[in-house]
N, C-alpha and C positions, 0 to 999 in steps of 0.2 A: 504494500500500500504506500511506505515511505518514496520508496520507490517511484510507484509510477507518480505519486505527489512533486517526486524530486525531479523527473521528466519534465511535467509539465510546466515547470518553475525554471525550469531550463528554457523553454519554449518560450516561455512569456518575457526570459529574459532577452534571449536572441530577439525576438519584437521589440523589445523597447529600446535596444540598442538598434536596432535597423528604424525604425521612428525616430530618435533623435539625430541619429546621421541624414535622415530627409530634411529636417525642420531648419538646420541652416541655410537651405534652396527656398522655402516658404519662406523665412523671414525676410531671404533676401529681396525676395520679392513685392515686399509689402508695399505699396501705394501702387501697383503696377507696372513696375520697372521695365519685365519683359513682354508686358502687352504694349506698352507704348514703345521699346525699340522695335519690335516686331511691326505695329503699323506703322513708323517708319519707312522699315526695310518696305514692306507692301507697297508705299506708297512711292516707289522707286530710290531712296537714299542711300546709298550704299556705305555699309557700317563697318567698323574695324575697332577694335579694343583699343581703350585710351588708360592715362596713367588718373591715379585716383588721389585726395589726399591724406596725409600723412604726418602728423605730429603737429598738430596746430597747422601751421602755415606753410608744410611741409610736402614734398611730392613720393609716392611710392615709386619711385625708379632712383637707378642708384649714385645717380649724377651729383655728385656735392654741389649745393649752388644751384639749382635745378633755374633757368629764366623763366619759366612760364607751367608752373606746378600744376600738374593736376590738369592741365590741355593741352598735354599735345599725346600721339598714338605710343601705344608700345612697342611696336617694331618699327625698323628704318626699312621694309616692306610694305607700309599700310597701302601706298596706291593698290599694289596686286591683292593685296589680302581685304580690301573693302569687298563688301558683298551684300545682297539683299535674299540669300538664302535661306532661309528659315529656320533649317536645323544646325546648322553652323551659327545663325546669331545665338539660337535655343543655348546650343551648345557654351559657346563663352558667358553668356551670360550665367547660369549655371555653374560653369566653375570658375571663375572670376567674378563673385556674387558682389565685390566693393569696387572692379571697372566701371571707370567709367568710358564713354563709345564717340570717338569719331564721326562724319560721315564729309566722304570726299567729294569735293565738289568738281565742277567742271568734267565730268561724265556723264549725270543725267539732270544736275541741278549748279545754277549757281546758291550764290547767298551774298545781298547786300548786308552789309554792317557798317550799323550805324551809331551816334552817340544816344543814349536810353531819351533822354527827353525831345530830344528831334527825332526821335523813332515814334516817342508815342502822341507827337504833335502828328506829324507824317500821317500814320496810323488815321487818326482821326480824319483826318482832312480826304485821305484816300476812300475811306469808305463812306463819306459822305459825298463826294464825289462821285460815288455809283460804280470805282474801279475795282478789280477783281484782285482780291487781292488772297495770296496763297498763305501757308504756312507763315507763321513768325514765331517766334524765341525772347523771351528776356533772358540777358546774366546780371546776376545781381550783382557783377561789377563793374556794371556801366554802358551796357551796351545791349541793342535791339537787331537784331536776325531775321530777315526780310527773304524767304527761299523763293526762288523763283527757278522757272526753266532754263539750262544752261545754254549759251548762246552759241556752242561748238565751236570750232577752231575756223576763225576768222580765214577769209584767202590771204589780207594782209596780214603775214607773224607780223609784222613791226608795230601790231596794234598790243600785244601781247609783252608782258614782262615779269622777271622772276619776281614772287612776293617778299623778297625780301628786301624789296626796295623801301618797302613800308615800315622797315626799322631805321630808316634816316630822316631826320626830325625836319632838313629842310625840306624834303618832298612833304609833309603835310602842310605847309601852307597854304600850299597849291589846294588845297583838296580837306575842305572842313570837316574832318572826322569823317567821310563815309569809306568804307572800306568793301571791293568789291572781289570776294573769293571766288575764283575761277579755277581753270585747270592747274594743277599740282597744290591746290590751297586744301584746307579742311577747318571744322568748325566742331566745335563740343554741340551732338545732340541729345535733346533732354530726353530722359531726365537724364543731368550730371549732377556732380556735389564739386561744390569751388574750394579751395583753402578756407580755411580761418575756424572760429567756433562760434559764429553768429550762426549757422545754417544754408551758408550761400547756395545759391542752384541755378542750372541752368534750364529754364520753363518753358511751355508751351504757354502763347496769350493765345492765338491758333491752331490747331492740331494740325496733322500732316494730313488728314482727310480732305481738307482745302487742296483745288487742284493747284497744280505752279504756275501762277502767269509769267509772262514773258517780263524782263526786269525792266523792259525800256518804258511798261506802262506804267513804272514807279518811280524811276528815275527821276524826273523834273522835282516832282511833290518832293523826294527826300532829299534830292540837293539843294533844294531851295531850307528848306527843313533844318538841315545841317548848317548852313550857310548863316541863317537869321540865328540859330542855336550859337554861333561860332562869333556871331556882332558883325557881320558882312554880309554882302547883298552879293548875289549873282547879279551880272550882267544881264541884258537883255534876253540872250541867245543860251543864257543857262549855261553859263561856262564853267561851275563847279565842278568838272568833270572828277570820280571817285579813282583811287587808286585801284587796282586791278592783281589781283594775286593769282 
């Protein structure tokens, strides 16, 4: 009788340890983590694991010094490795339950960026102007994510340049905070988690259910947006043209 009592108490213990090995995938999961990168991917963005944070204000990759913590991908692969496959995102997300995800632009989407309060003047003014306007993004560090349809690879390259021109402080004069990620660029899609111990994140004000408009029918409204945002006025002919990644 001990016996088969001592079987069964066996069994129930193998359960409870196979339950608590599941419940860190649940918990991970909590606010819907993996339904929203999932309709992401659905909704064509193609996703790749990103770095998460890490000690306060700190990045989970092993960079001392890390510039930009907690956004940018885990591998120096991610163009190849972005994907909108389902079980491959299922999969990372699952075992990388505190990644946070990428999605690379200039393949099937761009992404304007812009500064958060000239985003959500923009915003406004777009949709009451009757424009179509796609997906968008806040980060709670300053900045609004305008996704739109990628506009492919120009016939003129000389319209095209590396984004890393947009770490030299005199190129943003020219160009009042909007920033336009294009081919080789990438953007934190939400949900992410930003540094610090405030709760920062990266949000949907739009779901990705929104289809992508074309970016030029946003363009004027946010560089104008940006422009007044910045204490300048475009020209006539909207010359705030955005830097391009």
């Amino acid at each position: 009788m001990s016996a088969e009592f001592g079987g069964r108490s066996g069994r129930q213990g193998r359960l409870s340890q196979w339950l608590r090995g599941r419940r860190p995938k649940q918990a991970a999961d909590e606010g819907g983590r993996e339904a929203l990168l999932l309709a992401a991917a659905d909704a064509g963005l193609p996703l790749a694991p990103a770095a998460h944070p890490a000690a306060g204000y700190g990045c989970s990759c092993d960079r001392v010094g890390c510039p930009t913590p907690a956004r940018h991908p885990v591998s120096f692969a991610w163009q190849t490795q972005s994907t909108t496959d389902r079980t491959q995102i299922e999969r990372w997300a699952r075992h990388q339950p505190q990644a946070n995800f990428i999605t690379a632009t200039g393949m099937v989407h761009d992404v304007l960026d812009v500064p958060l309060d000239a985003g959500r003047e923009a915003l406004t003014r777009l949709l009451d102007a009757g424009v179509e306007v796609g997906p968008v993004a806040e980060s709670d560090d300053g900045r609004m994510l305008f996704f739109t349809l990628t506009r492919g690879t120009p016939e003129d390259e000389d319209e095209w340049w590396p984004c890393e021109l947009d770490c030299h402080p005199e190129t943003m004069d020219e160009h009042p905070g909007l920033r336009w990620h294009c081919r080789g660029s990438y953007v934190l899609v939400p949900p992410a988690r930003l540094p610090g111990d405030d709760g920062r994140s990266v949000h949907w004000v739009r779901g990705p259910e929104h289809p992508l408009p074309d970016p030029l029918s946003l363009l004027e409204i946010l560089t104008d947006s940006c422009a007044r945002h910045a204490g300048e006025q475009p020209d006539q002919e909207g010359a705030a043209w955005p830097l391009r990644h």
